[in-house]
PAGU-299370 format. One line per 2 residues: their letters; for each residue x, y, z of C-alpha. Coordinates in steps of 0.2 Angstrom, whole numbers, plus 5000, padded with zeros to 4 digits. Layout:
PAGU-299370
A> X/Y/Z | ...
END
This chain:
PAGU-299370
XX> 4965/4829/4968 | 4963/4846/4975
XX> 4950/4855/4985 | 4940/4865/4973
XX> 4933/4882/4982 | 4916/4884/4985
XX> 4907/4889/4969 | 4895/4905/4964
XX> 4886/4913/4977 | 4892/4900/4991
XX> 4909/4909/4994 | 4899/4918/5006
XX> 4884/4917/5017 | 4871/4932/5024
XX> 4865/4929/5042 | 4847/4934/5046
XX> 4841/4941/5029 | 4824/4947/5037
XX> 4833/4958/5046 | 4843/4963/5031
XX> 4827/4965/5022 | 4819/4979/5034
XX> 4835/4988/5037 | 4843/4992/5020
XX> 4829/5005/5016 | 4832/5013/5032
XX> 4851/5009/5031 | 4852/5017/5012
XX> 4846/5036/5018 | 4856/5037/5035
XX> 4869/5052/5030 | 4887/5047/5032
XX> 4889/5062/5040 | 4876/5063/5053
XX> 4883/5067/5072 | 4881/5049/5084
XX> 4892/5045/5098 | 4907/5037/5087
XX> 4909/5052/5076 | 4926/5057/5073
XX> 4935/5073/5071 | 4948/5079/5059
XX> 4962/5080/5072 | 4972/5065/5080
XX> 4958/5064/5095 | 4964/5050/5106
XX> 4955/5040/5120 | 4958/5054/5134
XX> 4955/5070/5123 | 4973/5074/5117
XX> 4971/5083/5100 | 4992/5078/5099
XX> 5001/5068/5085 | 5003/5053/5094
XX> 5022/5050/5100 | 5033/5035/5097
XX> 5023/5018/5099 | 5006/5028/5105
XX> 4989/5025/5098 | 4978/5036/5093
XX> 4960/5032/5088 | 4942/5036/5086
XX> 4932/5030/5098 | 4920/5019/5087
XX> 4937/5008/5083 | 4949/4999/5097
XX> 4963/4985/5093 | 4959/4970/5101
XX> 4974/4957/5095 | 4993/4962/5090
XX> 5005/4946/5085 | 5021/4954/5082
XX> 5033/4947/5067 | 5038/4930/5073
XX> 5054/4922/5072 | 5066/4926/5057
XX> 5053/4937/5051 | 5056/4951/5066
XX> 5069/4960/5058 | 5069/4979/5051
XX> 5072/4972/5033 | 5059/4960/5034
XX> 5043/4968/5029 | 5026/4962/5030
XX> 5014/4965/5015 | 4997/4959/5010
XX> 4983/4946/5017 | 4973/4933/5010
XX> 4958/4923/5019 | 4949/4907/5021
XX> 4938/4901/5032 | 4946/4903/5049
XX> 4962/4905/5044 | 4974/4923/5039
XX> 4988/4921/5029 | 5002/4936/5028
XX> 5014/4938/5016 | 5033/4943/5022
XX> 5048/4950/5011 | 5057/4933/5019
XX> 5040/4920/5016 | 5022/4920/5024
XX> 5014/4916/5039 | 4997/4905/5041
XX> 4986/4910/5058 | 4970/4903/5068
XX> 4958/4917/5071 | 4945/4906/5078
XX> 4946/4919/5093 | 4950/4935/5083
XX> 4955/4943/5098 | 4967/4927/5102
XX> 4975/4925/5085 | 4988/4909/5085
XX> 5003/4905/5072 | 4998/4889/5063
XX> 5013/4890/5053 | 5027/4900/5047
XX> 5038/4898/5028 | 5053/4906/5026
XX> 5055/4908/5008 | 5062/4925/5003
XX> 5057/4933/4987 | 5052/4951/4988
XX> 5036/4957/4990 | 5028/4939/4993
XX> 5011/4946/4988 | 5000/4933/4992
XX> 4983/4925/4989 | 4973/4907/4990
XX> 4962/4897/4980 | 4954/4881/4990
XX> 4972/4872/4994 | 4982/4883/4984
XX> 4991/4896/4989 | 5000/4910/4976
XX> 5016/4922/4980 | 5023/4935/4969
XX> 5042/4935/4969 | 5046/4954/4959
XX> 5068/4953/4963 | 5081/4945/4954
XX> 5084/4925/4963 | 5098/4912/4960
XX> 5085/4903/4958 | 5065/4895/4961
XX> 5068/4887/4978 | 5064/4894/4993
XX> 5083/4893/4998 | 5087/4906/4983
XX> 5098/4921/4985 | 5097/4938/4979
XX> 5107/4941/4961 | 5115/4955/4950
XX> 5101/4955/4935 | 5103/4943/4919
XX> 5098/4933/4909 | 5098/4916/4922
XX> 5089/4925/4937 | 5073/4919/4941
XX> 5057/4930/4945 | 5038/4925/4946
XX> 5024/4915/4955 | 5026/4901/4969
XX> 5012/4889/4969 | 5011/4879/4987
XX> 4998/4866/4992 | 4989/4872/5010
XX> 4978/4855/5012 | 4987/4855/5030
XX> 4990/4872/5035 | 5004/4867/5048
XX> 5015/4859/5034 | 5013/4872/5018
XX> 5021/4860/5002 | 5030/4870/4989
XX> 5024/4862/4973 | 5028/4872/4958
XX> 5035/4888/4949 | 5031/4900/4934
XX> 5045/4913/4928 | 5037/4927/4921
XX> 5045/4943/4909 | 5048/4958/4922
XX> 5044/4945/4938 | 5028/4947/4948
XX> 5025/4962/4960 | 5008/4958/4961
XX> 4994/4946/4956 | 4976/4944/4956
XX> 4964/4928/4954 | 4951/4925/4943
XX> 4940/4910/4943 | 4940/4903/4925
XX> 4920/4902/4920 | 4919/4883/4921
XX> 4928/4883/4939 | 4940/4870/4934
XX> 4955/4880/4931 | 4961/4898/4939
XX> 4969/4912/4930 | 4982/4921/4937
XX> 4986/4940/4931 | 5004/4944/4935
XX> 5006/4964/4935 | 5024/4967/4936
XX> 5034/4984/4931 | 5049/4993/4928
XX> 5056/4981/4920 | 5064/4979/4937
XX> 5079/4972/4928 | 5086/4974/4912
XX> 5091/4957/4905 | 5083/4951/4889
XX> 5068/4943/4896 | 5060/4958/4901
XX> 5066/4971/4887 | 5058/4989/4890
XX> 5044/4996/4884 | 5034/4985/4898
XX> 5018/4987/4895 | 5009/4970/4895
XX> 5005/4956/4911 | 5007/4937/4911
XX> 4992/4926/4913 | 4993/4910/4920
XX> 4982/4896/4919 | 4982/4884/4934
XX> 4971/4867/4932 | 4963/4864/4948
XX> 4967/4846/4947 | 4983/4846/4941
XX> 4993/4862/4947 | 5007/4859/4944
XX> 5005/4858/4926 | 5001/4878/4927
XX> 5011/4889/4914 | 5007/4903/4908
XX> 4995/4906/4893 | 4996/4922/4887
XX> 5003/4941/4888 | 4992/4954/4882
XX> 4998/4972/4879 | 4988/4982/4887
XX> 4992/5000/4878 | 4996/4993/4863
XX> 4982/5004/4855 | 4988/5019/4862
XX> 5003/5018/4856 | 5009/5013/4874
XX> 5007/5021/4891 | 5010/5037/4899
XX> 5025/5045/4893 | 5026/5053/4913
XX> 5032/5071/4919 | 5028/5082/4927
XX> 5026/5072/4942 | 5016/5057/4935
XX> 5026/5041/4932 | 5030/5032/4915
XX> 5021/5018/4913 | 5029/5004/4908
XX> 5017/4990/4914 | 5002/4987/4929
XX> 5007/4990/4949 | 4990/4980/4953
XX> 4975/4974/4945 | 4957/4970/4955
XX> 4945/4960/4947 | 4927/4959/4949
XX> 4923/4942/4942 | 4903/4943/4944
XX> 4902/4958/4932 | 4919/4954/4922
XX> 4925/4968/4923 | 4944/4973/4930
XX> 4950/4989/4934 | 4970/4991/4935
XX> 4982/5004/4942 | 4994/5005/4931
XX> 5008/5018/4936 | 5003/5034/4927
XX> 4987/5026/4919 | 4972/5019/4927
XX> 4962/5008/4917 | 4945/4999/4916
XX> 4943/4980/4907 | 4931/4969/4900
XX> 4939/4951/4907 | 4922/4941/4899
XX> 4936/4930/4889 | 4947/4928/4906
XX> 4963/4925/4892 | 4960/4941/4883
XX> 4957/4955/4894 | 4952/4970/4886
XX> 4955/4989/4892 | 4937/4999/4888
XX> 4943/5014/4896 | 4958/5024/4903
XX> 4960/5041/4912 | 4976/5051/4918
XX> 4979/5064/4930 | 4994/5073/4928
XX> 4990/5087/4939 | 4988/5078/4956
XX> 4992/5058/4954 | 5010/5051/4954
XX> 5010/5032/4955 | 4993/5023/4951
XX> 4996/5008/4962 | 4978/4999/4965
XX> 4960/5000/4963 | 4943/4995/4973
XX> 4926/4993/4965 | 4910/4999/4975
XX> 4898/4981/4977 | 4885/4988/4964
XX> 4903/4991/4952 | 4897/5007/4948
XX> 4912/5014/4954 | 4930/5012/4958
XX> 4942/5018/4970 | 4962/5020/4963
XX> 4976/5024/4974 | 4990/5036/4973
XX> 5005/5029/4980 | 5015/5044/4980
XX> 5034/5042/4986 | 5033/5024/4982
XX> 5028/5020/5002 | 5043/5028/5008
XX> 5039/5044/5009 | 5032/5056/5023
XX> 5017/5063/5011 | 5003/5065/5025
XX> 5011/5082/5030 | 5005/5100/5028
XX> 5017/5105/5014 | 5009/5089/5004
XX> 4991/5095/4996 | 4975/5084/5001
XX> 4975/5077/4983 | 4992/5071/4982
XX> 4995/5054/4989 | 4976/5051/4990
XX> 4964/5042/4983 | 4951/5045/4969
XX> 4935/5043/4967 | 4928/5038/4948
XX> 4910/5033/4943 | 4908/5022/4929
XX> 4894/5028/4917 | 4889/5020/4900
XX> 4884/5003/4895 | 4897/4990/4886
XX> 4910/4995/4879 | 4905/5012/4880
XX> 4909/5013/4898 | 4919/5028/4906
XX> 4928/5032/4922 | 4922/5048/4928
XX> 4931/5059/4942 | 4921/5067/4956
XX> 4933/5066/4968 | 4950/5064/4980
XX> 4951/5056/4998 | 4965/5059/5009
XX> 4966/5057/5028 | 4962/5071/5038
XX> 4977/5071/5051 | 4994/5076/5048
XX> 5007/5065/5051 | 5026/5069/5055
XX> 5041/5070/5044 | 5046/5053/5050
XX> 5032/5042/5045 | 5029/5034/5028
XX> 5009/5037/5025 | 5000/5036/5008
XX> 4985/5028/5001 | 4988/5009/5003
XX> 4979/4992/5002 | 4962/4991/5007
XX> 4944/4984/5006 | 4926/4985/5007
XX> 4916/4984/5021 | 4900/4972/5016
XX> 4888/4989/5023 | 4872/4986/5013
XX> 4866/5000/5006 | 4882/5009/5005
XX> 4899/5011/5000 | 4912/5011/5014
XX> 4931/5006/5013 | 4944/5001/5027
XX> 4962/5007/5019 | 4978/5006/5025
XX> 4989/5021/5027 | 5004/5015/5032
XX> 5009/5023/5046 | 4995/5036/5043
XX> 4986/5022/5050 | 4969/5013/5047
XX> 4955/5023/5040 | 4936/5022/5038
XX> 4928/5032/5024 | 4911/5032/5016
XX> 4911/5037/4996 | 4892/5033/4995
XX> 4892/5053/4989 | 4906/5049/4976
XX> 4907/5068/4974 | 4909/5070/4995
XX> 4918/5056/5004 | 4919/5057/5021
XX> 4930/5048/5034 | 4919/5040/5048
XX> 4934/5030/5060 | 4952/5028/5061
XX> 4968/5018/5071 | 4984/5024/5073
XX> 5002/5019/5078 | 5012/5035/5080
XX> 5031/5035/5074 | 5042/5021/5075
XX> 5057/5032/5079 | 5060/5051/5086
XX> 5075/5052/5077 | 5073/5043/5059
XX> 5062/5039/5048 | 5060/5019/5048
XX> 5047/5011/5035 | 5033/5003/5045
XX> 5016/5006/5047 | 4999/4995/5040
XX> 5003/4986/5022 | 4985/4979/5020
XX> 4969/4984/5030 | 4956/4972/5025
XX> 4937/4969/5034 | 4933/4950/5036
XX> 4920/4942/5044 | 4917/4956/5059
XX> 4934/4962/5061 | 4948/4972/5052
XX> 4964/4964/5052 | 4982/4972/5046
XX> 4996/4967/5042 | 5009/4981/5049
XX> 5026/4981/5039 | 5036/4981/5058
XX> 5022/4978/5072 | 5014/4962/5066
XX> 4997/4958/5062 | 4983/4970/5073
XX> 4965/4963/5074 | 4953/4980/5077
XX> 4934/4980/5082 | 4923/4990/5076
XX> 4908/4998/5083 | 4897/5009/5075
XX> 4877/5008/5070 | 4880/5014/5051
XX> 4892/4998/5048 | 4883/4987/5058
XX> 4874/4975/5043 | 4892/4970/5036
XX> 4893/4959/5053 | 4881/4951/5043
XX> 4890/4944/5028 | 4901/4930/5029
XX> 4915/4924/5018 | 4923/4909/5016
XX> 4938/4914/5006 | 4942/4933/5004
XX> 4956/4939/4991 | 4953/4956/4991
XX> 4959/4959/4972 | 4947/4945/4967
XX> 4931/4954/4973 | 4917/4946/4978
XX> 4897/4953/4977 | 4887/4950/4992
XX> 4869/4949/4993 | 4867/4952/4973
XX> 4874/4969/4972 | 4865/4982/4981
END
């Protein structure tokens, strides 16, 4: 039998609610904005003054955040080609997904993080996620096969794409035990608890199709659910494939700069308010997930004038709001530069007004980081999460090699950046694809995953953040969004 996560509230814990209780009113007003020792500026400010894009392997930084750990790629995973992508938590443990497998760490001493473990199993993009002794990877290329000794394949109608299930119960000896094909693959997936607890759904978004053989015929537009028994995984299959644009006569037709859409880049859930809001390509969309096997879209906006790729979403803790990302360039692309406008390759800022199914995104506004990068760095709006900071809304976001930013959207019509980290380039004389994949507060600290440096711990010290030290989780996938403290 398997570990079931803790249940309900219990997947985190507040420390010192009286002190909670007599800061959040004063917490609430404190302007964003207001001048204090950590403020930041909108130039690339370093430790000693320099107002300079930082050179190769420099760091640049505002003084309210400082990197305390670096493990670099270990092993087979320390090659160019091998890139690191996203994070998922639990308890003291981090666990980073690799283009060649994933790696489990001890961060019992966050400034001392050790390798429990290391898989190789290839299968770009290896998104990854947990679920008490489970743990989820999204293979999104063609393989020989399900194993974790599959090569990479021309396209047809034998290659096999989808979600690896592994059983963690000892994090030193990870045990593949089962596989799910699904149409088009899985680039990304998101968890959500089914009501009862006693099963797991998982949303597979996948796009493209990112090959044309008959199981994944074009137009795209739908995800696979899979339904995971808790006590019995390895009987997971999947369940059902709603069409999510089949009532509008499907999605974004593209041009003039938007893309087509032809199914979901990613999809965050907020499981306390059932409600979902994916990023899919040239649409971003908002869903009633009540009957976790039937999602339903309420809502769906376009911007044609300014966002290219619709490639992930974030909802404020009182899911009043969400945050999409624009991942112009597809990652690859040097998009923080002056000849780039600030709402290109940024994100947005919607509120969501109405009740039911009445419900509707509104825009205020777009977010971009305010220092310019050079021509051979990669930066866009990427992975990030909330920081638990009551009374307000304030992400941590990945850049790539843009770096890490902090950014309040309490003022949804007026965000403003209050911290960043930086690498500078990886190269003076090319442009090589590194920089943060996932930035992601837990538990005190904010930890990344950099495509070609390894996984960075950064400390953060600054008096307008200082209650979300007080929240703790004991499993954290970012796409499964947890509510701390009710909701403020």
């Amino acid at each position: 039998m398997f570990r079931l996560p803790p249940q309900g509230p219990r997947r985190l814990r507040i420390v010192g609610l009286a002190a909670v209780a007599l800061l959040v009113a004063s917490a609430a007003v404190a302007p964003a904005s207001s001048a204090s020792p950590s403020a930041v500026t909108t130039d690339s400010t370093t430790t000693d003054g320099a107002t300079t894009t930082p050179g190769v392997d420099e760091i640049a930084h505002s003084p309210n955040v400082r990197q305390i750990a670096n493990i670099p790629k270990p092993g087979a995973f320390n090659t160019e080609a091998a890139l690191n992508t996203d994070l998922a938590f639990q308890g003291r443990y981090v666990f980073a997904g690799n283009y060649d497998g994933f790696v489990i760490y001890d961060i019992t001493n966050p400034s001392r993080p050790t390798i429990v473990s290391q898989v190789l199993c290839p299968g770009s993009q290896n998104d990854i996620s947990v679920y008490g002794d489970l743990l989820f990877l999204s293979t999104d290329s063609p393989r020989s096969d399900d194993s974790c000794a599959s090569t990479a394949v021309p396209s047809s109608d034998t290659v096999w794409e989808g979600i690896k299930i592994f059983d963690i119960r000892d994090k030193a000896h990870p045990r593949y035990i089962k596989a799910v094909r699904t149409a088009c693959g899985s680039h990304t997936h998101t968890l959500v608890p089914s009501k009862d607890r006693r099963s797991v759904y998982v949303y597979v978004s996948s796009y493209g199709p990112s090959a044309s053989y008959a199981g994944c015929p074009p137009p795209h537009d739908s995800i696979s659910i899979i339904k995971v028994p808790l006590k019995k995984p390895t009987q997971a299959a999947v369940v059902a494939v709603p069409d999510l644009f089949a009532e509008d006569n499907g999605g974004n037709p593209g041009g003039n700069g938007s893309s087509t859409t032809s199914g979901c880049h990613d999809i965050t859930v907020f499981p306390g308010k059932d409600l979902a809001a994916g990023a899919c390509m040239g649409d971003g969309i908002l869903m009633d997930i009540r009957n976790r096997e039937a999602p339903r879209v309420i809502h769906r906006v376009r911007d044609t004038t300014n966002f290219s790729f619709w490639h992930s979403a974030t909802f404020n803790n009182a899911g009043t709001k969400v945050v999409f990302t624009d991942e112009l360039g597809g990652g690859s692309g040097a998009t923080c530069v002056e000849s780039v406008a600030p709402t290109r390759g940024a994100d947005a800022v919607y509120d969501i007004v109405g009740r039911g199914d009445g419900r509707r995104l509104v825009f205020r506004s777009y977010f971009k980081i305010p220092r310019l990068n050079t021509e051979l760095e990669n930066c866009v709006a990427h992975n990030g999460s909330l920081i638990p900071v009551l009374g307000r809304d304030v992400m941590v976001q990945a850049w790539y090699q843009g770096g890490i930013s902090i950014w309040d959207f309490t003022d949804s019509a007026n965000p403003v950046e209050i911290g960043y980290w930086e690498r500078g380039p990886l190269s003076d004389t090319r442009r090589v694809i590194g920089g943060s994949w996932s930035a992601y507060w837990y538990n005190g600290h904010i930890y990344s995953n950099d495509i070609q440096k390894g996984l960075d711990v950064l400390q953060v010290r600054d008096w307008r953040l200082w209650t979300a030290h007080l929240v703790r989780f004991t499993e954290l996938n970012v796409q499964t969004q947890p509510s701390y403290l009710g909701g403020w």
